[in-house]
C-alpha positions in Angstrom: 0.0 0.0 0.0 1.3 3.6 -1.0 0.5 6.6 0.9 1.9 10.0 -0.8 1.4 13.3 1.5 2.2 16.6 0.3 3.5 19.7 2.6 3.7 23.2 1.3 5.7 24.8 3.7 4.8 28.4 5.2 6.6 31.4 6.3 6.4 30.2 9.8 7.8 26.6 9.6 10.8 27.9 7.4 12.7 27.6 10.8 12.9 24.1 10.7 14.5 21.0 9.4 12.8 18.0 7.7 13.0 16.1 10.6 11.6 18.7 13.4 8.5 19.4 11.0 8.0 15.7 10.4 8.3 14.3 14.2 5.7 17.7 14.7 3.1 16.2 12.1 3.2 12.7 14.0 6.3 10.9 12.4 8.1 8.6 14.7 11.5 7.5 14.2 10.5 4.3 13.3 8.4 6.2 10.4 11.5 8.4 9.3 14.0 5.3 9.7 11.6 3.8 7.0 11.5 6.9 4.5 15.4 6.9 4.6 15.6 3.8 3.0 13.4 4.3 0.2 14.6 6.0 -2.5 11.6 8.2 -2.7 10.4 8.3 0.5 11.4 12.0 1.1 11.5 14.3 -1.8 12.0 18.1 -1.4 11.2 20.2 -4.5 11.5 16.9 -6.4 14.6 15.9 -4.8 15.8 13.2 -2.5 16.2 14.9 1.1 17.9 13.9 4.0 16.1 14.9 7.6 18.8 17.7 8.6 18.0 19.5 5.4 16.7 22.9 5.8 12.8 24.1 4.5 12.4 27.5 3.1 8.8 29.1 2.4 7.3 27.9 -0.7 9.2 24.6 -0.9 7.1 21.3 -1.5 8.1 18.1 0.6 6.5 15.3 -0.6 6.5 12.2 1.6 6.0 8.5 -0.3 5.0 5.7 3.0 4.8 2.3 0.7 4.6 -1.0 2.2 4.8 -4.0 0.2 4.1 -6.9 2.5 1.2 -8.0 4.3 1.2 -9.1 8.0 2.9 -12.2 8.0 0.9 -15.4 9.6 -2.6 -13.8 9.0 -4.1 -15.8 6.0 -6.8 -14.6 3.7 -10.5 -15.6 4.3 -13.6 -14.6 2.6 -16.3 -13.0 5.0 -18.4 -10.7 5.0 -17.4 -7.4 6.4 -19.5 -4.6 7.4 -17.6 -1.7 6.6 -18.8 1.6 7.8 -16.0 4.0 6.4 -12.7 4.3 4.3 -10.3 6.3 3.0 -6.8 6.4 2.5 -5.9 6.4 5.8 -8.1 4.6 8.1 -10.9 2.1 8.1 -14.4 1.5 10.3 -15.7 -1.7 11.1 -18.4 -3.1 12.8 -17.9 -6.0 14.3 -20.4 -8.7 15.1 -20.2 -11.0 18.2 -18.4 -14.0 18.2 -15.5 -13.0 15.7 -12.4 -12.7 17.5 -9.7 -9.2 16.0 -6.6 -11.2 16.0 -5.7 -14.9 15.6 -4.5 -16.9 18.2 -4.4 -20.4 19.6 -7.8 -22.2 18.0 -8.6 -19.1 16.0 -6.7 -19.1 12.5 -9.4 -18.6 10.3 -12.1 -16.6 12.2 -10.7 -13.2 12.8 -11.2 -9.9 11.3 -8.2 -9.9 10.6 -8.4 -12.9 8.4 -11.5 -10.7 6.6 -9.4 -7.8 6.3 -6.5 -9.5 4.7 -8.7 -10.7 2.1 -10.8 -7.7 1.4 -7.2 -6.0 0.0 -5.8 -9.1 -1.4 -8.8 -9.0 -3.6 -7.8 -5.7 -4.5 -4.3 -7.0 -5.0 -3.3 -4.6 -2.0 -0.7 -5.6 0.4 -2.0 -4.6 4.2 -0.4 -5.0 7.5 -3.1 -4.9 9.7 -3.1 -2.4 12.6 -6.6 -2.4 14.9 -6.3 1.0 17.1 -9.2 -0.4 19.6 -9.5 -3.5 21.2 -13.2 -5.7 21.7 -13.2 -8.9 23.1 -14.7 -11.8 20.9 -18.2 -11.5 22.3 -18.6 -8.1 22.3 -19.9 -6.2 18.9 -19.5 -2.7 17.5 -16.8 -0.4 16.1 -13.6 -0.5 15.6 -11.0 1.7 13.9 -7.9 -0.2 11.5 -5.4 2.4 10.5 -4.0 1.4 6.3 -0.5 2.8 6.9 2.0 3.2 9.6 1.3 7.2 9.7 -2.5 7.0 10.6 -1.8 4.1 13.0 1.1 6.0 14.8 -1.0 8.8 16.0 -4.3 6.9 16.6 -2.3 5.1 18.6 -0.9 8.5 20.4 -4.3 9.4 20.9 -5.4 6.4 22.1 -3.3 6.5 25.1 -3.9 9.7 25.6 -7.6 9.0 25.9 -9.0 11.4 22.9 -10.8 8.6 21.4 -13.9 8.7 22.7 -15.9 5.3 22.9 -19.3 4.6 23.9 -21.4 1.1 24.3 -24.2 0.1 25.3 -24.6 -3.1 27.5 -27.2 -5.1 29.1 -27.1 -5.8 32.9 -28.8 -7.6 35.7 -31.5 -5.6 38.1 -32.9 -2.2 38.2 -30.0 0.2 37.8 -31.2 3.6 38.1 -29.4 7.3 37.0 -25.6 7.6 36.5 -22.7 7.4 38.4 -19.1 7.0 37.8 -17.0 3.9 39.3 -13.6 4.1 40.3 -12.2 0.4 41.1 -8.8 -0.3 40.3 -8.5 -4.0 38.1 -6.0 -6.4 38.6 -6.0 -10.4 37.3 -7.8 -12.7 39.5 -5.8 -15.2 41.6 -5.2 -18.6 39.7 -6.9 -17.4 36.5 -5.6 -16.7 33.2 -8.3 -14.7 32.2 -10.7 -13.6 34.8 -10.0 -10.5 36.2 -11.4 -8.9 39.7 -11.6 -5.3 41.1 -8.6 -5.3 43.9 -7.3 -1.8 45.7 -4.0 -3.3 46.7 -2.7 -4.8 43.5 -5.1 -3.1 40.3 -4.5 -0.6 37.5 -6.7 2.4 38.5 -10.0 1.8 36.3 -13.0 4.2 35.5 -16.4 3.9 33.8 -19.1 6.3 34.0 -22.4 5.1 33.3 -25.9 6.1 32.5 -29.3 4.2 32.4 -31.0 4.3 29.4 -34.1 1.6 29.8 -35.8 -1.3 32.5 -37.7 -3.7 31.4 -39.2 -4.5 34.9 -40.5 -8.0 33.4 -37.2 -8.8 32.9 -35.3 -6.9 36.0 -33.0 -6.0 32.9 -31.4 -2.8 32.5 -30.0 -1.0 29.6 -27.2 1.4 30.2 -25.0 3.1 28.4 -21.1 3.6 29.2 -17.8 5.6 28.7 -14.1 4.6 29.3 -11.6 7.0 30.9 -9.3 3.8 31.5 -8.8 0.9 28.6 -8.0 -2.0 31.3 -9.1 -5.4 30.0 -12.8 -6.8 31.2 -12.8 -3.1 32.5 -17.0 -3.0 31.6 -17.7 -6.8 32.7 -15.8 -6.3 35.8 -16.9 -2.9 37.2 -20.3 -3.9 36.4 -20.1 -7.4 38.3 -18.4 -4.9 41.0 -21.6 -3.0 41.8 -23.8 -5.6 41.9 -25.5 -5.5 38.1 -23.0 -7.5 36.1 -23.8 -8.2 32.0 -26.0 -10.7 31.4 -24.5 -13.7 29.1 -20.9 -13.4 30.5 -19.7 -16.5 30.4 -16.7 -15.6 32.9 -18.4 -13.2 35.0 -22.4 -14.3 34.7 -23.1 -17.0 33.1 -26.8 -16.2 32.4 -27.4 -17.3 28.5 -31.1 -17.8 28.5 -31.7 -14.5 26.4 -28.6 -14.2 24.8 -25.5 -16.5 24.6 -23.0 -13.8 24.5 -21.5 -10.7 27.0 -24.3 -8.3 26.3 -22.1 -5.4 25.2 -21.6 -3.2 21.5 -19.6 -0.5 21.0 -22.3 2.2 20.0 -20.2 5.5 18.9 -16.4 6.5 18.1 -15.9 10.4 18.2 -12.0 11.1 17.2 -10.2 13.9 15.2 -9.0 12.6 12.2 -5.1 11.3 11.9 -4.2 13.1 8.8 -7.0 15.5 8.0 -7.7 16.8 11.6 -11.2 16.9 11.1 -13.9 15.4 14.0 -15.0 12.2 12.9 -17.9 10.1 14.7 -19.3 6.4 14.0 -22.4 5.0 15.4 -23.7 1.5 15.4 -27.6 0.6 16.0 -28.1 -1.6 19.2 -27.6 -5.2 17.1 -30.3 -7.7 16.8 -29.8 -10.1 19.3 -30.0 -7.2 22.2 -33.0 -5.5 20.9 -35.2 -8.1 23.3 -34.4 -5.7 26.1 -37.3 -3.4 24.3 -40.2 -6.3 24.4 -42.7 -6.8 27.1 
């Protein structure tokens, strides 16, 4: 995959190198290591450039990111992807339950990443697949797969530093009224590979704030709404089990499957300033079909 970006450089960044302006727009060394090596990776005026070189106003650097292998180990499969957005720099899925991101022991050939390998391959692309958000297998929704090692650098940046804004929507045990914010640190549970458990003396500091949406008092079922300001794993299933209104169909933390046979939890919206373009971008998914029985009598 080739990526070309053009800079016409102002009056005020004439005081810098190649280098200082690219590490400025987001270029890691990593990134700049690469363009080195390529014989047209930085151009300046139409010229092969070294970092240390000087920019004047008026001059033209033109940047050329190609990569020409695929993620090794990830095999093609055909599926059917829903794809919500894509341009030359990112792409937004929605993912549906029981479909694992990456492959790992017992799950080759199941992935989205096996999907997204072959969605380019078909288009004779090479793609190194780079997921900026993480869902467990069970849950559904949105995520956000940066195409080159630019976009994914900085959605990555910004995903640390917590100015990617994600929203879901989960279904939980019991009559859970208003909002609130919990602030439980996580930590891996005793004797368990996966299971984690809220624990003060050993956690990571972990916060959701919630909001109730709906009750279905036939059901003692509540749907609520929730935001991250931590990204620890199980963070949702956890906090939730914490307070006393864990998500039904949990198979590690509530194993109640008789209206659903999955975690019942989507990622609803993605709100996040675009890598490249800088403009605000937001994604919604609708509540998928197999939580919509929260709404029947």
């Amino acid at each position: 995959m080739v990526r070309v970006f053009q800079y016409s450089i102002t009056q005020t960044e004439s005081d810098k190198n190649i280098g200082e302006y690219l590490r400025q727009r987001g270029y890691s060394h990593h990134i700049l290591a690469c363009l080195k090596r390529s014989e047209d990776g930085i151009l300046l005026n139409g010229s092969r450039a070294r970092t240390t070189a000087p920019l004047h106003s008026g001059d033209l650097l033109s940047i050329h990111l190609e990569e020409t292998e695929t993620s090794e180990q990830i095999h093609p499969v055909p599926m059917d992807l829903n794809l919500l957005y894509e341009d030359e720099d990112i792409l937004i899925v929605n993912k549906p339950a029981d479909m694992p991101v990456h492959p790992s022991i017992n799950n080759y050939d199941n992935t989205l990443a096996n999907g997204v390998i072959w969605y380019y391959g078909q288009q004779n692309i090479p793609f190194v697949f780079r997921c900026i958000n993480r869902l467990d297998r069970d849950t559904s929704g949105l995520l956000i797969l940066a195409k080159n090692m630019l976009s994914a650098h900085i959605l990555s940046s910004d995903m640390r530093r917590r100015e990617i804004q994600r929203e879901y929507l989960a279904i939980v045990q019991g009559n859970l009224e208003g909002s609130a914010v919990i602030s439980a640190p996580i930590a891996r549970k005793e004797g368990s590979v996966l299971e984690r458990c809220v624990n003060p003396e050993t956690g990571e500091a972990a916060v959701t704030r919630y909001q109730s949406l709906f009750y279905n008092s036939r059901l003692d079922l509540t749907l609520i709404s929730l935001r991250l300001e931590t990204g620890r794993t199980h963070q949702i299933r956890v906090h939730m089990k914490y307070i006393g209104h864990p998500l039904i169909g949990d198979y590690l933390y509530h194993p109640d499957t008789r209206l659903i046979s999955r975690q019942a939890l989507h990622s609803r919206l993605l709100q996040f300033i675009h890598p490249i373009s800088q403009k605000p971008m937001e994604f919604q998914a609708p509540l998928p079909q197999d939580m919509n029985f929260i709404f029947k009598n």
